[in-house]
C-alpha positions as CSV (number, residue, x, y, z in Angstrom):
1,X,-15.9,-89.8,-10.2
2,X,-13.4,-87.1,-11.0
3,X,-10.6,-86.6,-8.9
4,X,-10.5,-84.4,-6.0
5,X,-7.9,-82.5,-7.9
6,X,-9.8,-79.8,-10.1
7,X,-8.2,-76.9,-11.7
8,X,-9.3,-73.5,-12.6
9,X,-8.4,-71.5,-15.9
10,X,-5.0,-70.1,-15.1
11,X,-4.7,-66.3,-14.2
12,X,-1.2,-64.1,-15.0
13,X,0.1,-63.1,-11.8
14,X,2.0,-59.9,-12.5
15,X,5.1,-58.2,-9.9
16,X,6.0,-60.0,-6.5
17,X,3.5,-58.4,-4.4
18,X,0.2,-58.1,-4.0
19,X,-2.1,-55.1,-3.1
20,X,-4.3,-55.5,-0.2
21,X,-7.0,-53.3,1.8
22,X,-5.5,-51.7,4.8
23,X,-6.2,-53.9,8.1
24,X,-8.4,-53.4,10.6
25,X,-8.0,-53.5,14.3
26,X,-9.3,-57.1,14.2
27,X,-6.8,-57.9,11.8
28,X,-3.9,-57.1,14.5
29,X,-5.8,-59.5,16.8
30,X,-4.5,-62.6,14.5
31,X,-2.3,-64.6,17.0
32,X,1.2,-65.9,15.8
33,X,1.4,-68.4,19.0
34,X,-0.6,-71.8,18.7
35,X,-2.1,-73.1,22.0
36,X,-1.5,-76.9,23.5
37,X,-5.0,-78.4,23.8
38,X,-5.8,-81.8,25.1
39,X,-8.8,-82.2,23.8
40,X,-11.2,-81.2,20.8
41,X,-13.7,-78.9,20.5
42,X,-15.4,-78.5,17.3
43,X,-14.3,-80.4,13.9
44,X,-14.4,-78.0,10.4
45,X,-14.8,-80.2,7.1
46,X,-14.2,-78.3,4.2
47,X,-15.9,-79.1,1.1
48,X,-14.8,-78.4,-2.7
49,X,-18.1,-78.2,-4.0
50,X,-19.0,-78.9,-7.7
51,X,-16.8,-77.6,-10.9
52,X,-18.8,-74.5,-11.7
53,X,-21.5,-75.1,-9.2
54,X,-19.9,-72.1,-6.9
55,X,-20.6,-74.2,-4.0
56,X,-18.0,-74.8,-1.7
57,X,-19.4,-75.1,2.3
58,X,-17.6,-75.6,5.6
59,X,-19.8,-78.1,7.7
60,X,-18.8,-78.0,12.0
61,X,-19.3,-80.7,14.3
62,X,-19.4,-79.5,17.9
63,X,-18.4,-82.7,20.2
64,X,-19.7,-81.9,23.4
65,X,-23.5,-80.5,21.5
66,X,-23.0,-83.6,19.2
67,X,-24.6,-81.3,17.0
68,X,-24.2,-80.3,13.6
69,X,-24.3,-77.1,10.6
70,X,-23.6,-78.4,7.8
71,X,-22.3,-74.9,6.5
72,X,-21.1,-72.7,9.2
73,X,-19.8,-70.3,7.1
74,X,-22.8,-69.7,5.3
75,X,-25.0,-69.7,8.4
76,X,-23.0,-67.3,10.0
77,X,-21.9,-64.9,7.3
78,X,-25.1,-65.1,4.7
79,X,-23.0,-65.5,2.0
80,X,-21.2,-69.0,1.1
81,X,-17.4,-69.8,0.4
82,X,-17.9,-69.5,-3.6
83,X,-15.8,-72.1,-6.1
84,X,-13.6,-74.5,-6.0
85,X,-12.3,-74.2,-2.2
86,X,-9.1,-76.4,-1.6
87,X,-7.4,-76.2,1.4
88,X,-7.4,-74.5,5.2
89,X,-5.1,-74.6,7.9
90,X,-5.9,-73.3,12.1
91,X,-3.1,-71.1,13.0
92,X,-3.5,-69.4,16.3
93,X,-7.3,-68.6,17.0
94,X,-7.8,-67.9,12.6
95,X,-8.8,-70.8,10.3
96,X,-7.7,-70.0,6.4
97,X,-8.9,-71.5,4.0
98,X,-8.3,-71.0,0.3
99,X,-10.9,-70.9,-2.3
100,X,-9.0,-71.2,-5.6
101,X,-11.8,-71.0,-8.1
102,X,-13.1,-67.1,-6.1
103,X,-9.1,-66.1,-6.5
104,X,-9.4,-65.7,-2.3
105,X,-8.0,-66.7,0.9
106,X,-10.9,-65.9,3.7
107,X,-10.1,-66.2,7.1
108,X,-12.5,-66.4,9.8
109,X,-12.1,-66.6,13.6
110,X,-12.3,-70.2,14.7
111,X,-14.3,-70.5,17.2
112,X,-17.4,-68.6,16.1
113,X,-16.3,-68.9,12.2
114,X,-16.9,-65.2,11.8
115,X,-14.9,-64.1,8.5
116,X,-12.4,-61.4,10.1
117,X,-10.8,-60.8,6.6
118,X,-10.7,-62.2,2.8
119,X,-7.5,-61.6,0.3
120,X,-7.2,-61.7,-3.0
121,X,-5.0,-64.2,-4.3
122,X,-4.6,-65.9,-7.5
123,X,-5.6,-69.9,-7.3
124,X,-4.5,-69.9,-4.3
125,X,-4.3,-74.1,-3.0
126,X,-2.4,-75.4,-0.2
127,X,-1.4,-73.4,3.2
128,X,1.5,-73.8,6.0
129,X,2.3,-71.6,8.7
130,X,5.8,-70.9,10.7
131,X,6.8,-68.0,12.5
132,X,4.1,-65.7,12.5
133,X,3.6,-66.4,8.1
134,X,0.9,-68.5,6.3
135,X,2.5,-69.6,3.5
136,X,0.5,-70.6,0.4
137,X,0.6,-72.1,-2.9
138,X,-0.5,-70.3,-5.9
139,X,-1.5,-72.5,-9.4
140,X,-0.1,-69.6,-11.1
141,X,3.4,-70.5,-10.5
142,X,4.4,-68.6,-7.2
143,X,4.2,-68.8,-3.3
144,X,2.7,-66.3,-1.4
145,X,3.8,-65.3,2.3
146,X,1.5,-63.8,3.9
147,X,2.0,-62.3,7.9
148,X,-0.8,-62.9,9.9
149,X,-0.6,-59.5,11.8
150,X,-0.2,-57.1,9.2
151,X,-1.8,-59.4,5.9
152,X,1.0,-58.0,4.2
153,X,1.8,-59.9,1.0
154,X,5.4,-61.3,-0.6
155,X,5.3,-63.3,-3.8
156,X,8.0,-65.7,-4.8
157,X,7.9,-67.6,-8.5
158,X,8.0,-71.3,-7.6
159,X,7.9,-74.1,-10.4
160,X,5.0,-75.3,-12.9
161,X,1.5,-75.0,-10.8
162,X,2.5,-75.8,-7.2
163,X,0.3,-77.8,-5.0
164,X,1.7,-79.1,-1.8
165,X,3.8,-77.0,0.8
166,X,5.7,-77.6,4.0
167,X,7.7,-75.6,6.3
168,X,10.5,-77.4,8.3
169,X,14.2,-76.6,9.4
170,X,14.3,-73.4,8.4
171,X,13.1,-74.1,4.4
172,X,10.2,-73.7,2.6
173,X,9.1,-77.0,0.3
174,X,6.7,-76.3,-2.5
175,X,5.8,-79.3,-4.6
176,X,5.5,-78.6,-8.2
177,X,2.6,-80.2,-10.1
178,X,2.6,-79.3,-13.8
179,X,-1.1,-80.0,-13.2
180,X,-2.0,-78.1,-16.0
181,X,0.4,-79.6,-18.2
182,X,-1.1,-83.1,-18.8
183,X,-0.1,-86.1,-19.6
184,X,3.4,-84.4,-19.0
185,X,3.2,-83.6,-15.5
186,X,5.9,-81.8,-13.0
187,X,8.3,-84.2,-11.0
188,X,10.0,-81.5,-8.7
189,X,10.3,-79.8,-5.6
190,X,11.6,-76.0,-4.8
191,X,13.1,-75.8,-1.8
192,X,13.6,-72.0,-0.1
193,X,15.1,-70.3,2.7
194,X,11.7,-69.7,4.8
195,X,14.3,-66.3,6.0
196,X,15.2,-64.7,2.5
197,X,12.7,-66.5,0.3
198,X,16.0,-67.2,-1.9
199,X,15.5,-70.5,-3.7
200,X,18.2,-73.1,-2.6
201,X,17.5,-75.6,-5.1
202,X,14.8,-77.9,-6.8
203,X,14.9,-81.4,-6.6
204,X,13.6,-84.4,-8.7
205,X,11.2,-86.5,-7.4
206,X,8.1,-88.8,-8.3
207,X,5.6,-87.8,-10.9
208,X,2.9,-84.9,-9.9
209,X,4.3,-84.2,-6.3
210,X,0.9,-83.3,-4.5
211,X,1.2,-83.3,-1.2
212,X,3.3,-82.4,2.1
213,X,3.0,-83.8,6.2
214,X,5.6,-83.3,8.6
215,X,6.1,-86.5,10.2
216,X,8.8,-85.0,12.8
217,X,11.1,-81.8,13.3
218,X,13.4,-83.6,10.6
219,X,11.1,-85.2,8.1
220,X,8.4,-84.6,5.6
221,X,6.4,-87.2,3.8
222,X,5.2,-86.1,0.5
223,X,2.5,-88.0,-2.1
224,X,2.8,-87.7,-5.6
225,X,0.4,-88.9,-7.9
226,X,1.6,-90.4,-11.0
227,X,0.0,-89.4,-14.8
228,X,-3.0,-91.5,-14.1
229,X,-1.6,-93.7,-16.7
230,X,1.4,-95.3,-16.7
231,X,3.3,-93.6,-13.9
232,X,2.6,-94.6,-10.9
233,X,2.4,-92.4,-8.0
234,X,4.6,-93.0,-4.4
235,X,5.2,-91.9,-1.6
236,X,8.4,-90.6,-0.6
237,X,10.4,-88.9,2.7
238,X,12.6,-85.7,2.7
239,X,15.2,-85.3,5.6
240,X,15.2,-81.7,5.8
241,X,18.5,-81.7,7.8
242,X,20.3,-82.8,4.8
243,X,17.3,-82.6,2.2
244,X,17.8,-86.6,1.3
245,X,14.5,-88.3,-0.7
246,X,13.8,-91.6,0.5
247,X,11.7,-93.6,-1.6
248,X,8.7,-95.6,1.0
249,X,8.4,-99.1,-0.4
250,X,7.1,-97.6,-3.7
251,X,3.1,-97.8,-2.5
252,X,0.8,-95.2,-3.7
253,X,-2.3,-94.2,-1.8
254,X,-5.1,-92.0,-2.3
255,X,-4.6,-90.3,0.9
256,X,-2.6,-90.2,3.9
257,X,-1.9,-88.5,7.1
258,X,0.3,-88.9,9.9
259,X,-0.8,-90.2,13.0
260,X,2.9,-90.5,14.8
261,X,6.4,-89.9,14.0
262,X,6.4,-94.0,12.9
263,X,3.1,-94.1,11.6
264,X,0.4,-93.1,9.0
265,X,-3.2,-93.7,8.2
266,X,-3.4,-93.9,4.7
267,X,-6.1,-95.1,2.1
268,X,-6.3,-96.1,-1.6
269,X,-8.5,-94.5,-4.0
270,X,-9.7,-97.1,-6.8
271,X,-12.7,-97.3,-8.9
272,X,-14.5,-99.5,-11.0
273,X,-14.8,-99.7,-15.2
274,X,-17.9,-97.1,-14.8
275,X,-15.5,-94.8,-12.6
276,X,-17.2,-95.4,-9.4
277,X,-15.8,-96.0,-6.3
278,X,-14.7,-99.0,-4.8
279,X,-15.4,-99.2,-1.3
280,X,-12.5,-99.5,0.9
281,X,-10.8,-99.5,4.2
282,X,-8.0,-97.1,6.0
283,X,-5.0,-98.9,7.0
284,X,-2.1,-98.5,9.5
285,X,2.2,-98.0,7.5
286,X,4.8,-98.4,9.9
287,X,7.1,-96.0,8.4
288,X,10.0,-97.6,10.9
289,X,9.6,-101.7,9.8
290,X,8.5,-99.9,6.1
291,X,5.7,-101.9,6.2
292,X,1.7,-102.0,6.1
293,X,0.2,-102.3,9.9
294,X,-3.7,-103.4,9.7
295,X,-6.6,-102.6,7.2
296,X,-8.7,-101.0,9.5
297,X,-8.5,-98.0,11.9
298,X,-11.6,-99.1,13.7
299,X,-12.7,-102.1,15.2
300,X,-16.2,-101.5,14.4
301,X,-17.7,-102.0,11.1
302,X,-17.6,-99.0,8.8
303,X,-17.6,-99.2,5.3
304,X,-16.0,-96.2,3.4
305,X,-17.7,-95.7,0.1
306,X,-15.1,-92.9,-1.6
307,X,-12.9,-91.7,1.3
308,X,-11.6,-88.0,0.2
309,X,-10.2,-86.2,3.6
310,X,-8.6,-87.5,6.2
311,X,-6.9,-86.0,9.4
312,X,-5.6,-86.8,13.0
313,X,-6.4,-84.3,16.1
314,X,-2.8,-82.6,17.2
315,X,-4.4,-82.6,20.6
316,X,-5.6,-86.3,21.5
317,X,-4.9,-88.3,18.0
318,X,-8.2,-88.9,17.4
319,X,-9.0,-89.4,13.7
320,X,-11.7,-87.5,11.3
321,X,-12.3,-89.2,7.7
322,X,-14.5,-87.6,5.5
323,X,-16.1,-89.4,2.9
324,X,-17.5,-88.4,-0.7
325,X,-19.6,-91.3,-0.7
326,X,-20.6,-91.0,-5.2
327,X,-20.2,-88.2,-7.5
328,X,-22.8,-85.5,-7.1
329,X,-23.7,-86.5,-3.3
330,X,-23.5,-85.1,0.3
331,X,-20.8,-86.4,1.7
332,X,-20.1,-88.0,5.4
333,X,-17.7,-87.6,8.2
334,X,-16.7,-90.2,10.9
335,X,-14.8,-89.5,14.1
336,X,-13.0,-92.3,15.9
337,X,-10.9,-92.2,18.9
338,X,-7.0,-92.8,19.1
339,X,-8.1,-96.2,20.6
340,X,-9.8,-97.3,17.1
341,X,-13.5,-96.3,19.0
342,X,-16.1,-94.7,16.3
343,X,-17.3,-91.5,18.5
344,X,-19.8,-90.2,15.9
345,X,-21.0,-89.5,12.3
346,X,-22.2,-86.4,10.4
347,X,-23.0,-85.3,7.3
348,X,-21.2,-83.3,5.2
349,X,-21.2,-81.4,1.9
350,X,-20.0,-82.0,-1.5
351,X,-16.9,-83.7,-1.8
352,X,-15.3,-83.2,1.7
353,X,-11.6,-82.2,0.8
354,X,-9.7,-81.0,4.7
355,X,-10.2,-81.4,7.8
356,X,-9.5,-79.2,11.0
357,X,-9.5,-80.0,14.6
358,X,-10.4,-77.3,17.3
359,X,-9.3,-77.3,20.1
360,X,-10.9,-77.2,23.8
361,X,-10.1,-74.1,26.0
C-alpha cells in the first residue's frame, strides 16, 4: 500500500505573488465569520485518488437523507477534482480544498458544493484559516495567504517542501517536510508573524514534521513521521505562548485528531511483509495523564481494514473515520456519535484523505 503521502514533480515558483483572474461578485460573498452549529448537516470526504489516475472525488453524506453521492463535485459541476487532491478546510459558508497534482485550490460553496472560484497555485497541500486569510502550504517551498474576499495572493518562502500548517497566537506554523529529499528528510518548523508574514524563527523538531491540530487557544499538536526506516516518527506539542516543544511519550501514530483539549483519537498505520494492511482499532491518549485511554472509539464491533482520515465534528464531537480499506479500492466512511454509538456507514472513493463536518442551520 503506498502511503497517503504522494508527491508531485516539483514546479519553480517564481516572485512572492501570484497573478489571479479578477473576482466576481460571488467571490465578495466569501464570509470571514464562522457560524456556531450544534449539530451536523452533511459530512464531505475528500479522496486523493490514484498517482496519475487524475481521479480525485469528494463523496457527501447528508444525515438527515441518510443518503449518499459518492462525488458531489463531479455530480454537480460535470467535471471532477483532477490529481492528486490533499487537503480542504470549511471556512465560513466555502469549503477549499487543494488539489496538488492540478496546481489548484477550488473552492465551492458548502452547502450545494457549487465551485464559486478555482486558483492557481503551485502543489498546493495543507490549509488554515484566521482572520479573514486561508493560509496554505505550497511543496515548492513557500506559504501562500490567500484573503477570502478579494482571493488576493501573498507568497512567503518557508523551508524544504512544507506540509502541515497551523495558525495560533498570533503566528503562523509551517512544518517543513523535506519530502522530496529522501532518506534525508526535513526536521523543522518555520514559525511567522500571521501580521507581517516576517519569519520569527525555525525550530528543530522530529523527523518529517507532517502534520498540525490545535488542541486549545495555547497549544498545537503536530505528527511527524520518521524516514520510514530507522527514525521513528512522534508526536509532539508546541505552546504557542512561549513556542516550547514538548515531546508526548515518544508514540507515533498513523493518524490523529483531537477530540478535546485532554484528548485525541489517534490510530496506527502498520502493514504486513506483502505491504498490506493490518487491520486495526482507533484508540483514546489522554494528553493530561500522557497516557493511552481505550482501543476502541466504539462499543460496537467495527473492524478498520486501512484507516486513512479521521476527524471530530466542531459542533457535537461526533467522529468520521474514513477507511482505504486495500490499495486500488473504494474506500469506506463510518460515523459514530460522541457517546462511542456507530450512526452510519457509506462508501467512499479512492483513498479517503480529509474529512469536513457541515453544519446544521
Amino acid at each position: 500500500m503506498k502511503k497517503k503521502y504522494l508527491f508531485s514533480l516539483a514546479i519553480l515558483l517564481s516572485g512572492s505573488s501570484l497573478f489571479l483572474t479578477s473576482c466576481s461578485e460571488d467571490d465578495q460573498d466569501i464570509s470571514r465569520s464562522v457560524v456556531d452549529y450544534t449539530s451536523n448537516s452533511k459530512v464531505y470526504v475528500l479522496n486523493q485518488g490514484s498517482w496519475g489516475g487524475g481521479n480525485s472525488s469528494l463523496t457527501s453524506y447528508d444525515i438527515d437523507s441518510k443518503t449518499t453521492n459518492e462525488d458531489e463535485f463531479l455530480s454537480v459541476n460535470g467535471r471532477n477534482l483532477g490529481e492528486l487532491a490533499q487537503d480542504m478546510g470549511l471556512y465560513g459558508s466555502k469549503l477549499w480544498i487543494t488539489v496538488s497534482g492540478e496546481n489548484t485550490l477550488e473552492i465551492v460553496n458548502a452547502a450545494t458544493c457549487v465551485s464559486v472560484k478555482q486558483l492557481s497555485l503551485p502543489q498546493p497541500r495543507h490549509i488554515a484559516f484566521d482572520g479573514g486569510y486561508a493560509y496554505v502550504t505550497l511543496y515548492t517551498g513557500y506559504m501562500a495567504r490567500i484573503d477570502t474576499a478579494t482571493f488576493e495572493v501573498t507568497t512567503v518562502a518557508t523551508g524544504l517542501n512544507p506540509e502541515g500548517i497551523a495558525v495560533s497566537n498570533h503566528k503562523i506554523y509551517v512544518a517543513n517536510s523535506g519530502g522530496h529529499h529522501s532518506p534525508v528528510y526535513e526536521k523543522t518548523i518555520s514559525i511567522f508573524n500571521v501580521s507581517t508574514l516576517s519569519l520569527i524563527e525555525t525550530k528543530e523538531v522530529i523527523v518529517n514534521p507532517s502534520k498540525f491540530q490545535k488542541v486549545d487557544d495555547n497549544t498545537l499538536m503536530l505528527q511527524s513521521i520518521g524516514n520510514y526506516g530507522d527514525v521513528a516518527g512522534g508526536m509532539q506539542t508546541i505552546n504557542t505562548q512561549t513556542d516550547e516543544i514538548t515531546l508526548v511519550n515518544g508514540f507515533s501514530v498513523g493518524n490523529y485528531a483531537v477530540k478535546d483539549a485532554h484528548t485525541i483519537f489517534y490510530y496506527a498505520s502498520e502493514y504486513d511483509a506483502n505491504w498490506q494492511p493490518i487491520p486495526s482499532a482507533v484508540s483514546l491518549y489522554d494528553l493530561t495523564l500522557n497516557q493511552k485511554m481505550s482501543s476502541n472509539i466504539t462499543a460496537d464491533t467495527i473492524t478498520f481494514k486501512n484507516p486513512y482520515a479521521l476527524a471530530v465534528s466542531p459542533y457535537n464531537g461526533s467522529v468520521c473515520l474514513a477507511d482505504a480499506i486495500g490499495y486500488g479500492v473504494d474506500g469506506e466512511a463510518f460515523l459514530i456519535s460522541n457517546s462511542g454509538v456507530k450512526e452510519a456507514s457509506f462508501p467512499v472513493g479512492l483513498y479517503p484523505c480529509a474529512i469536513a463536518f457541515i453544519g446544521k442551520q
